[in-house]
C-alpha positions, 0 to 999 in steps of 0.5 A, a space after each residue: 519283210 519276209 515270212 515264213 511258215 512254221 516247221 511241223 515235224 512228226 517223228 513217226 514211229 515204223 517200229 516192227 511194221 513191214 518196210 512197204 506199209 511203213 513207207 505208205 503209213 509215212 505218205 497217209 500221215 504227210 497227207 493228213 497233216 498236209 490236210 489239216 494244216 495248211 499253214 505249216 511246212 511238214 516233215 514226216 520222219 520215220 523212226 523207231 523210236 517213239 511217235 512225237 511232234 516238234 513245232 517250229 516257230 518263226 521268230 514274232 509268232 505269237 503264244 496264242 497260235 502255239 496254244 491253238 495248235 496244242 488243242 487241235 493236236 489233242 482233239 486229233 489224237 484223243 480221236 485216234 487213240 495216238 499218244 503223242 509226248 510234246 517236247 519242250 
């Protein structure tokens, strides 16, 4: 059986930020979270709308892992005074 990583999607708002420092703020961000987590498959999108996550499990992933990602997700964005609104 096949497995697949999950899909992290980050909609990042470039709102009234110049097009050459909103194309670098998009590449630091894929970087980052390419970083810190290893184990997903990341997409960046630039939009004006507001900044916000969407994750995509793999059928059979488990609840826990979800959970885990939530926390480290809010430890990063407490640290970096970044608001983040989860969909559900």
């Amino acid at each position: 059986m096949e497995t697949y990583k999950p899909i992290f999607i980050l909609f990042l708002c470039i709102k009234n930020i110049p097009d050459s420092y909103s194309i670098q703020m998009s590449k630091d961000a894929l970087n980052y979270l390419n970083d810190k987590l290893p184990n997903y498959d990341i997409l960046v999108i630039p939009t004006n709308d507001e900044t916000k996550v969407q994750v995509f499990y793999p059928s059979g992933t488990t609840h826990e892992e979800y959970t885990n990602l939530l926390a480290e997700l809010a430890k990063k964005t407490a640290y970096k005074n970044i608001q983040i609104k989860f969909d559900s």
